[in-house]
C-alpha positions as CSV (number, residue, x, y, z in Angstrom):
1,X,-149.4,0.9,126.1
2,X,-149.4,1.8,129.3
3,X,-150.0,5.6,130.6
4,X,-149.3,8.4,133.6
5,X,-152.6,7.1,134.5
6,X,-152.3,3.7,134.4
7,X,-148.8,3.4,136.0
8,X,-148.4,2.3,139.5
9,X,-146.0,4.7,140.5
10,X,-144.8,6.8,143.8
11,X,-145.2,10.4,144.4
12,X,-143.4,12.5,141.6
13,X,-139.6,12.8,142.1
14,X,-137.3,15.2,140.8
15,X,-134.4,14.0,139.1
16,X,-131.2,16.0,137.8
17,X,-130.8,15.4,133.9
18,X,-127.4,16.1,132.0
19,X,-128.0,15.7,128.3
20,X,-124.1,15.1,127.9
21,X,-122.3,15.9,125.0
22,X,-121.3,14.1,121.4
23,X,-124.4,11.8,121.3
24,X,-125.6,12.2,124.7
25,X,-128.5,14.5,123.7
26,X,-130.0,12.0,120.8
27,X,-129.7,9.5,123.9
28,X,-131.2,11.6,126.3
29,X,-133.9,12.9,123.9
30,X,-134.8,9.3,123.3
31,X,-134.7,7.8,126.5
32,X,-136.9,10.7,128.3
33,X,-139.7,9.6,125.6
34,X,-139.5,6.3,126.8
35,X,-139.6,7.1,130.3
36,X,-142.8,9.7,129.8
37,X,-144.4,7.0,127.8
38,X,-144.1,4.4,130.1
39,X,-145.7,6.5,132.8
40,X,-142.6,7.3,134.9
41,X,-143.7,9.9,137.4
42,X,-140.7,12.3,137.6
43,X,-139.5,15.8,137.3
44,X,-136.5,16.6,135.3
45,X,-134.0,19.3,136.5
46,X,-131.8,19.9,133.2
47,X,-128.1,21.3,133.8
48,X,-125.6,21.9,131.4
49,X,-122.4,20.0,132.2
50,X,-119.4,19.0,130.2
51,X,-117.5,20.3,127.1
52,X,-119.2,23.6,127.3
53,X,-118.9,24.2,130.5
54,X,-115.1,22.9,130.6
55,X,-115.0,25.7,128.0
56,X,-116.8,28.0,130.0
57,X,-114.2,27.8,132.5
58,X,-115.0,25.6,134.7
59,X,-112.0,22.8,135.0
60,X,-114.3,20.4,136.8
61,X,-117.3,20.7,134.0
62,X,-119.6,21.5,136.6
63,X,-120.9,24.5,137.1
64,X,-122.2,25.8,140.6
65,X,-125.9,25.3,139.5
66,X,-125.3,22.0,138.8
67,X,-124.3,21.1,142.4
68,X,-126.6,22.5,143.5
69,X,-129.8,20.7,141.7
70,X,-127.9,17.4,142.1
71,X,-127.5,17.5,145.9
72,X,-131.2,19.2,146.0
73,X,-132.5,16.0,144.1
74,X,-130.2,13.1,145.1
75,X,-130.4,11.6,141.3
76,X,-128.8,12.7,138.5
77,X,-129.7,10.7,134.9
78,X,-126.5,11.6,132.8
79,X,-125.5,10.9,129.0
80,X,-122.0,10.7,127.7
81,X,-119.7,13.4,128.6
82,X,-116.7,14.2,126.5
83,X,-113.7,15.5,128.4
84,X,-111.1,17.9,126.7
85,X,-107.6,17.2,126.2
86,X,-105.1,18.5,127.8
87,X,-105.0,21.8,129.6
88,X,-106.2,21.2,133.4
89,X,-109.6,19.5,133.0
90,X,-110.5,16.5,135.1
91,X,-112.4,14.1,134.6
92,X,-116.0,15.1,135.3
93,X,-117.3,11.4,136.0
94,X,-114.2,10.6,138.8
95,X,-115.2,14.6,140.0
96,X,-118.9,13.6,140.9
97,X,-118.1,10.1,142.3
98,X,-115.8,11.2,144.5
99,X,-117.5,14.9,145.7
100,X,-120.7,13.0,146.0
101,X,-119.7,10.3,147.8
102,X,-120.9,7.5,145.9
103,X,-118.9,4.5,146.8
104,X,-120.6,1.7,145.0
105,X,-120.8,0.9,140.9
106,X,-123.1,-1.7,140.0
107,X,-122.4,-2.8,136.3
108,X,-125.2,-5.8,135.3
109,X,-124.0,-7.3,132.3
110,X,-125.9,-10.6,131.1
111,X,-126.1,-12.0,127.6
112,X,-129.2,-11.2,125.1
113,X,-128.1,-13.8,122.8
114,X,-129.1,-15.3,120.0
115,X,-130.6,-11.9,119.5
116,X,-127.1,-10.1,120.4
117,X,-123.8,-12.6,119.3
118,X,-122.6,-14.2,122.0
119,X,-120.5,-17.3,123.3
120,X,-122.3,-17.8,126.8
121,X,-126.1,-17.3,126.9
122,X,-126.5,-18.2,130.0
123,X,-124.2,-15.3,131.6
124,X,-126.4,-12.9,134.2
125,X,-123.9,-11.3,136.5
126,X,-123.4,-7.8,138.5
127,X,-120.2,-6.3,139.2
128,X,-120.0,-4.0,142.2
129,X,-117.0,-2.2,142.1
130,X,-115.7,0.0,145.1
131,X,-115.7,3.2,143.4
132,X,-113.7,5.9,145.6
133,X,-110.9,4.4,147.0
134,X,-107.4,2.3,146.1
135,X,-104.9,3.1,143.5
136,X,-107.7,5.8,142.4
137,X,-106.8,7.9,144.9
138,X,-104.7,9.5,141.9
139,X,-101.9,10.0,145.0
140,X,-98.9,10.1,143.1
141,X,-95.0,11.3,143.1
142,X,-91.9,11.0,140.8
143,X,-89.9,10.5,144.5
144,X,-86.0,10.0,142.2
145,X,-85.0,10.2,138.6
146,X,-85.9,6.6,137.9
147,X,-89.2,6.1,140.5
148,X,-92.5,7.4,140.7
149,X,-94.7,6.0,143.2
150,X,-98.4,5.7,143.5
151,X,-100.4,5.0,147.0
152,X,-102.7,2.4,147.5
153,X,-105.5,3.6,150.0
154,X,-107.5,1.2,151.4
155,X,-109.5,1.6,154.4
156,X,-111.7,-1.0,156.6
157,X,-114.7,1.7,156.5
158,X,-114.3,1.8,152.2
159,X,-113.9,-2.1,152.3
160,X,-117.4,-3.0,154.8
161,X,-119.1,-0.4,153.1
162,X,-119.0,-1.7,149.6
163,X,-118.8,-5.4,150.4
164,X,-121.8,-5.2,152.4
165,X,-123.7,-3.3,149.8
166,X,-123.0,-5.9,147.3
167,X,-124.2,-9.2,150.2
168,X,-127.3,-6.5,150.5
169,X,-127.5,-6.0,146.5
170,X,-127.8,-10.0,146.6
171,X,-130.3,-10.6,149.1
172,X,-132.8,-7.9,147.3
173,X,-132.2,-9.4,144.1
174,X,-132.5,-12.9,144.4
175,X,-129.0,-13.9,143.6
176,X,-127.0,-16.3,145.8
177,X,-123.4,-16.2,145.7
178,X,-121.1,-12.9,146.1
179,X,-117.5,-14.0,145.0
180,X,-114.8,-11.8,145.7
181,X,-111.4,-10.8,143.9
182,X,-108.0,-9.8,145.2
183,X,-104.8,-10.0,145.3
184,X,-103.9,-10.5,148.9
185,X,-101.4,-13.0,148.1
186,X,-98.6,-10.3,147.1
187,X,-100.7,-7.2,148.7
188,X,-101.3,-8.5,152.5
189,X,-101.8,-4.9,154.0
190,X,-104.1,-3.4,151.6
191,X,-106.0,-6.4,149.5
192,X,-105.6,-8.9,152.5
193,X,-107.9,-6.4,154.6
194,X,-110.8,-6.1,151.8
195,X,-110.2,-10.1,152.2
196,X,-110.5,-9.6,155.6
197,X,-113.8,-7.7,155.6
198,X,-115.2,-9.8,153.0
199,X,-115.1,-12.7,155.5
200,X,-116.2,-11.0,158.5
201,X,-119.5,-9.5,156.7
202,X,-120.2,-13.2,154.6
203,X,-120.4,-14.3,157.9
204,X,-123.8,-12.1,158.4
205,X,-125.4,-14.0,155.6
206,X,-125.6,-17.1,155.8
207,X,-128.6,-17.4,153.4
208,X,-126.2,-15.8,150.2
209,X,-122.6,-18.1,149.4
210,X,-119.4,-16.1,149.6
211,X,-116.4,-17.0,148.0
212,X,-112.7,-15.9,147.4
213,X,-110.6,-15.4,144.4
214,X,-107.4,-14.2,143.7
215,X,-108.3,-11.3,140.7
216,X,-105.9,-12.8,138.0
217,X,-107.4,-16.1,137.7
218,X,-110.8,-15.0,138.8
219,X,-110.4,-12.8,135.9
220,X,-109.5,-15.6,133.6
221,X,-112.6,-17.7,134.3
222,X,-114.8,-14.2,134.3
223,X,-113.6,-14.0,130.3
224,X,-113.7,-17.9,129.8
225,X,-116.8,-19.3,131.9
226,X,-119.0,-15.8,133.0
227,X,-121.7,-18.3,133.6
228,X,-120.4,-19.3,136.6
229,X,-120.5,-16.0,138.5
230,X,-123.5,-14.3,140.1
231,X,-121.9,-10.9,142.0
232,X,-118.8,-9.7,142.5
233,X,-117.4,-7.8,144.5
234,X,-113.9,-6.2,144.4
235,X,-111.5,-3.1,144.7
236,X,-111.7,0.3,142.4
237,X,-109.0,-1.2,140.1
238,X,-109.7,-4.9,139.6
239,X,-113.9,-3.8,139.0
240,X,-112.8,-1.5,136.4
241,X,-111.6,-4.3,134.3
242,X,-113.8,-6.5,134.9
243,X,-116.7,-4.7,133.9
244,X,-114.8,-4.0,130.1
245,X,-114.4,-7.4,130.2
246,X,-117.8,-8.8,131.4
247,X,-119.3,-6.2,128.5
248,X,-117.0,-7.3,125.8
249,X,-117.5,-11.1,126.7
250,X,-121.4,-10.6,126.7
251,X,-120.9,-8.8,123.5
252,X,-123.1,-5.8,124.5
253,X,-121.1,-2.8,125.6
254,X,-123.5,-0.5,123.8
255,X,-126.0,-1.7,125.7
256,X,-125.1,-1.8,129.3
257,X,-125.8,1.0,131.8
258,X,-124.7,1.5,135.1
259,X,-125.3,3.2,139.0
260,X,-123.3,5.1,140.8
261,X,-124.4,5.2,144.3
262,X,-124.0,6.9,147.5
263,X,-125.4,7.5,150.9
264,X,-127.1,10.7,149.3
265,X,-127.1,11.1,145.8
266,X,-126.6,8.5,142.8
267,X,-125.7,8.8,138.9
268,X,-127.1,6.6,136.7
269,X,-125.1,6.0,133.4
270,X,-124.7,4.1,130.2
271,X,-121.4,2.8,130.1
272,X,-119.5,3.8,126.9
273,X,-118.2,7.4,125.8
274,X,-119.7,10.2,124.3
275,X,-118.8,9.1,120.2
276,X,-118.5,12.4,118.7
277,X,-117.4,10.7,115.4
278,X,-121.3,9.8,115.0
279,X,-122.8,12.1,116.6
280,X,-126.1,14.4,115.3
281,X,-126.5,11.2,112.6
282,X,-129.8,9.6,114.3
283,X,-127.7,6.1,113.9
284,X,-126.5,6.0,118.3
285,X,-128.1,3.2,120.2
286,X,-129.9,4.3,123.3
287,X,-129.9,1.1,125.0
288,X,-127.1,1.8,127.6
289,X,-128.9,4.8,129.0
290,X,-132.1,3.4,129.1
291,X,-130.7,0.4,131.0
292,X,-129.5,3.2,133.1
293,X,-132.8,5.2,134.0
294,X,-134.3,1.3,134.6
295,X,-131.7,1.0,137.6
296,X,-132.7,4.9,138.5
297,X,-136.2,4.1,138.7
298,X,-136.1,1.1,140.9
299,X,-133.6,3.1,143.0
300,X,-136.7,5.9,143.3
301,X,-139.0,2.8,144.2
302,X,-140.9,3.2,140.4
303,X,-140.1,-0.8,139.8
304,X,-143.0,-2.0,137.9
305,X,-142.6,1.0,135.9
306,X,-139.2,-0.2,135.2
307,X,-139.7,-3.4,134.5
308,X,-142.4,-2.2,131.5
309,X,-139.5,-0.7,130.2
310,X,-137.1,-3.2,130.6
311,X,-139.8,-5.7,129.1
312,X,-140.3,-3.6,126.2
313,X,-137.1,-3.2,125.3
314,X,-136.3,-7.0,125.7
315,X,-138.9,-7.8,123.1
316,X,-137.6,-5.1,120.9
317,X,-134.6,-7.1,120.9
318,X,-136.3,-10.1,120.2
319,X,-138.0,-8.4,117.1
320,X,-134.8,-7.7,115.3
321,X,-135.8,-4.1,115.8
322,X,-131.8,-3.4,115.5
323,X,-129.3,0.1,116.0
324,X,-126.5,-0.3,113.6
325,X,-124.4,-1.5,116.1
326,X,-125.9,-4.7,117.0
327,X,-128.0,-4.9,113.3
328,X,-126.9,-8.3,111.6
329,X,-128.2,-8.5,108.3
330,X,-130.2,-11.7,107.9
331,X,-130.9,-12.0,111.5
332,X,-132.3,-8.4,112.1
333,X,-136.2,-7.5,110.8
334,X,-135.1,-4.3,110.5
335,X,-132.6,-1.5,110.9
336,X,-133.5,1.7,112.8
337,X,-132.1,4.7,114.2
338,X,-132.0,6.4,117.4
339,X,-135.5,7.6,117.7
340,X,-137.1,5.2,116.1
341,X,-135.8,2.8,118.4
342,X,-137.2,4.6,120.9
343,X,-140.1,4.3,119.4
344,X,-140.1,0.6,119.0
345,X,-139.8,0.4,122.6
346,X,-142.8,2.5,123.0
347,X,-145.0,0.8,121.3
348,X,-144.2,-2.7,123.0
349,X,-144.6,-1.0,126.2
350,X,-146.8,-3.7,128.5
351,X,-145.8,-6.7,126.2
352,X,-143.0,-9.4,127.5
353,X,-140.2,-11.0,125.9
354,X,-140.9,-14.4,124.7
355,X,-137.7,-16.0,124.7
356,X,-135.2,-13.8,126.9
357,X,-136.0,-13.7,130.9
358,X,-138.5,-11.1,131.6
359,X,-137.3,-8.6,133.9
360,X,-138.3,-8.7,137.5
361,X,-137.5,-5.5,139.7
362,X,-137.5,-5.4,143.7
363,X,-138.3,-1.1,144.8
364,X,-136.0,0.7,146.6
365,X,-132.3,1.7,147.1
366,X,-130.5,-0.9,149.0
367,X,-129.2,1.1,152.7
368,X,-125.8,-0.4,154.4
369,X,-124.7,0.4,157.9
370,X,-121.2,0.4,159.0
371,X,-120.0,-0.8,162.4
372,X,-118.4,2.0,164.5
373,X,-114.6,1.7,164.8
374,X,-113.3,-0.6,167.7
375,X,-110.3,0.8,169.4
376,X,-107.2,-0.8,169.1
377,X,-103.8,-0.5,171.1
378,X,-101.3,0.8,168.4
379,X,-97.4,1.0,169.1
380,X,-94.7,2.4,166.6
381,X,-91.9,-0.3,166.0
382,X,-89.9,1.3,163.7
383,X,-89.7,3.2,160.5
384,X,-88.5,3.0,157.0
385,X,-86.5,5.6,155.4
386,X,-86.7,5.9,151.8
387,X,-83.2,7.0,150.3
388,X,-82.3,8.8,146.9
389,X,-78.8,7.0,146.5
390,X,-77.1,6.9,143.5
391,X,-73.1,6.3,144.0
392,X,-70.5,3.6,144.1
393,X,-72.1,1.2,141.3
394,X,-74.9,1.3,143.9
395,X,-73.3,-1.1,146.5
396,X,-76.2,-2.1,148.5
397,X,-72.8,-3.0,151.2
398,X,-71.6,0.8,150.8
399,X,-74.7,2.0,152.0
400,X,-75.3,0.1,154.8
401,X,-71.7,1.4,155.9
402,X,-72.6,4.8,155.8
403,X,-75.9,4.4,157.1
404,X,-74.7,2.6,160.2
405,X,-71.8,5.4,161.0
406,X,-75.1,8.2,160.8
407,X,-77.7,6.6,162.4
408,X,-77.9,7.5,166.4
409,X,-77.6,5.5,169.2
410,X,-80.4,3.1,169.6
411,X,-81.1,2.5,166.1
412,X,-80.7,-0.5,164.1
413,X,-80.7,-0.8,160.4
414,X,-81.9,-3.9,160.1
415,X,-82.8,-4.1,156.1
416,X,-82.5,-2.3,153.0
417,X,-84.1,-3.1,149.7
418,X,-84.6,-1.7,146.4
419,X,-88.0,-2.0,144.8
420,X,-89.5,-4.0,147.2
421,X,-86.8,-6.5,147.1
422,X,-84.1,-7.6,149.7
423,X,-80.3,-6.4,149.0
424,X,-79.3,-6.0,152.7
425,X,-77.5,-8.1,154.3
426,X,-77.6,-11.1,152.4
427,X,-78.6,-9.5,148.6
428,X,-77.6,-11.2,145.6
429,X,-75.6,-8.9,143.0
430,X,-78.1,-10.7,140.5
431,X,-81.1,-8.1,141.8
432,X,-81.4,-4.9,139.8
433,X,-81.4,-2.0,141.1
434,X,-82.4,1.7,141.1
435,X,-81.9,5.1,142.8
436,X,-84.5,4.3,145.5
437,X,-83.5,2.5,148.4
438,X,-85.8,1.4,151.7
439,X,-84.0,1.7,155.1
440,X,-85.7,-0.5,157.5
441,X,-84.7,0.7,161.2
442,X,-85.7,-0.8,164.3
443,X,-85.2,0.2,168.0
444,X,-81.8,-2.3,169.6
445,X,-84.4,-3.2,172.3
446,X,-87.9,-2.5,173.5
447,X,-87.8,-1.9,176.4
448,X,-89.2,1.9,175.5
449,X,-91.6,2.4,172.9
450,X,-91.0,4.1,169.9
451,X,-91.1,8.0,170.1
452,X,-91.8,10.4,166.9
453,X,-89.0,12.7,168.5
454,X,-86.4,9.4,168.2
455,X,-87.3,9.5,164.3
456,X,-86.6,12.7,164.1
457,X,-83.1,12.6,165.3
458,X,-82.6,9.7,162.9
459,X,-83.4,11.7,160.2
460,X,-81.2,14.3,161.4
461,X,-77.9,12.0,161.2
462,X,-78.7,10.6,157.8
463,X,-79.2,14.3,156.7
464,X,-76.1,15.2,158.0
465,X,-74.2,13.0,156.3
466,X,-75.2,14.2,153.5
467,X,-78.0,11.0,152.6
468,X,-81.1,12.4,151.0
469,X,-84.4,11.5,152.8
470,X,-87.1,11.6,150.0
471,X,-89.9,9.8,152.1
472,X,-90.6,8.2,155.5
473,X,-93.2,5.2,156.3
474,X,-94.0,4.5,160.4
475,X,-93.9,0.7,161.3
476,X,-97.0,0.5,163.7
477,X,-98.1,-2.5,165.0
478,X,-102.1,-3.2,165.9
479,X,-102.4,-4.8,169.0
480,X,-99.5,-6.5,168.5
481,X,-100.1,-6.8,164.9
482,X,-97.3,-5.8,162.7
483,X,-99.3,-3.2,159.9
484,X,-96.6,-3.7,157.5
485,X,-95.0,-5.9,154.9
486,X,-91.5,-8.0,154.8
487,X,-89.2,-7.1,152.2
488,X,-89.1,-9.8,149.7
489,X,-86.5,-12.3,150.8
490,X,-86.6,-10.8,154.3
């Protein structure tokens, strides 16, 4: 077993610990026995975040002393956190990502069967999942008695960013092909630039394959044949699914950990909750946040201590030294609890797994540069008027007619549609439709450009005659390239 003195380790780092809540202490406990063991040359800062604090009064479950050891060590090693319902709490997990910066969430998830049931043993994949931006934005308003809308932010910085982290993640690793998922076929603005970026940035490694698919097939073959995919790469959304359904297809979502990381700081994580129902009962398995602190120490540059842990843990694995919730009877040797799990580990630390791939471990956090924003020429074409309209059987044909006798001089209404959909001129009475209306208006000619003072007065007349303006999206165009999307049937 190897030792403090035998390890082949950096300088000592400080590291932030939360010990969570529900069985995140057992976990914690357990998993900081392993690390000493195996030699792991650290410095734990504990803080106390989560349910207590929430309780405490503090809505984001992070107390001020808890910043402030996170940003002073750059790492924080956290257990399951258990968020209260209702009242004004938020999630503390979304709270640190997004406060800290940390735009990338690497999931590995690969199969440990036969020792773990599963249909595809030769699945060894990484999602990295953009982790601040898109529909997770949480940008939301009820805008008419029958809509709510959500916004989509996407932006080029977000998209290089994570895309080149994950081509990056590749080249360190070994792995050769970074597919990635979208839907740009219906969302052209937002998913067709993440498309967009992908392509430009493959283009700067020619040594690792990249590859496009859309997100609900690529999903499909993810669940059907994971074997087939080495990293992807994809928006907020799309990776969180994907990562539940690369852990449920591998059969292992007890076991899988995860990083959360930024320019500055990173949280390392198992991936599943904080199981209350079974917590203080010595039966939790510690696997997912000892993946975790693995992933933390090879982002300190502690790899070989790492791998002795991952190693250890593999051939515990192998031993059918089992938790409950991987334990088959007839297949396991033997069924343990949490700490003695633990100390199975321990004392296999230095020995390999015999059948399962040993674990091999490149030092270092993986560093990205963006490329500084080119200017472009950008021009205001038009803008769309968003309409809370609910008279005359909603007559797409009556609308139009009053629009058309408000809108000023120099204004042309040139489509209207309801949920994203066509309905003037040319609609079908077929097409549902709702309280929320898009005004498309366009200059008559343009020969001037666009002027925010012209929308203005547009707004104006529709106000005036009585029409009720809930919302207003500029039509910009980037040197010369409309930024906006055609109604359907437009």
């Amino acid at each position: 077993m190897l030792s403090h003195r035998d390890a082949d380790v950096a300088t000592e780092r400080a590291v932030t610990v939360a010990r969570g809540d529900g069985i995140g202490p057992e976990i914690m406990d357990a998993t900081l026995r392993v690390l000493d063991a195996a030699g792991a040359a650290l410095r734990c800062e504990h803080i106390d975040v989560g349910e207590r604090a929430y309780l405490r009064g503090h809505s984001s479950g992070i107390p001020a002393e808890a910043w402030e050891s996170i940003r002073r060590t750059g790492v924080l090693l956290k257990a399951p956190i258990t968020t209260p319902q209702g009242g004004g709490y938020k999630s503390l997990n979304v709270t640190i990502r997004k406060a800290m910066g940390l735009f990338a969430n690497v999931r590995p998830t690969r199969s440990y069967a036969p020792f773990v049931p599963c249909a595809h043993p030769a699945m060894d994949l990484v999602i990295i999942r953009e982790n601040e931006e898109d529909l997770y934005a949480g940008i939301e308003h009820q805008q008419t008695a029958e809509v709510a809308q959500v916004l989509k932010l996407v932006t080029r910085p977000g998209c290089e960013r994570i895309v080149r982290y994950a081509f990056e993640y590749a080249r360190a690793h070994g792995r050769r092909r970074v597919t990635c998922m979208t839907k740009d076929n219906i969302m052209k603005q937002t998913d067709g630039l993440f498309h967009r970026v992908f392509h430009e940035v493959a283009a700067e490694y020619p040594d690792v394959q990249g590859e496009h698919q859309i997100i609900d097939i690529g999903t499909a073959r993810l669940a059907a044949q994971p074997e087939r995919f080495d990293v992807i790469v994809t928006l907020n959304l799309y990776g969180d699914i994907l990562s539940d359904v690369a852990a449920q297809v591998a059969g292992s979502v007890g076991l899988a950990g995860s990083a959360n990381v930024g320019e500055r700081v990173a949280m390392f994580e198992a991936v599943h909750g904080s199981a209350p129902d079974i917590a203080g009962q010595d039966v939790a398995n510690p696997s997912g946040l000892l993946s975790a602190a693995a992933q933390m120490l090879v982002h300190l540059g502690q790899a070989q201590v790492a791998e002795h842990i991952t190693n250890a843990w593999l051939r515990t694995l192998e031993d059918g030294v089992h938790t409950a919730d991987v334990h088959r009877p007839g297949h396991s040797a033997r069924r343990v609890g949490t700490q003695a799990f633990a100390d199975a580990v321990i004392d296999r630390l230095g020995q390999a797994p015999r059948g399962l791939q040993p674990a091999r471990y490149r030092a270092g956090g993986i560093q990205v540069r963006t490329a500084p924003p080119v200017p472009r020429e950008k021009r205001l074409d038009g803008v769309d008027v968003f309409l809370d309209w609910d008279e005359a059987d909603r007559d797409p044909e009556i609308l139009a007619a009053r629009i058309g006798a408000a809108a000023p001089a120099g204004w042309r209404l040139k489509m209207i549609t309801n949920r994203g959909v066509k309905v003037f001129p040319g609609g079908f009475p077929e097409t549902f439709r709702t309280d929320h209306w898009r005004c498309r208006f366009v200059p008559w000619t343009r020969t001037e450009p666009v002027r925010f003072a012209d929308v203005v007065t547009l707004l104006a007349g529709l106000d005036h005659a009585g029409l009720e303006v809930i919302k207003t999206e500029h039509l910009y165009a980037w040197d010369g390239v409309p930024g906006y999307s055609l109604g359907q049937g437009e």
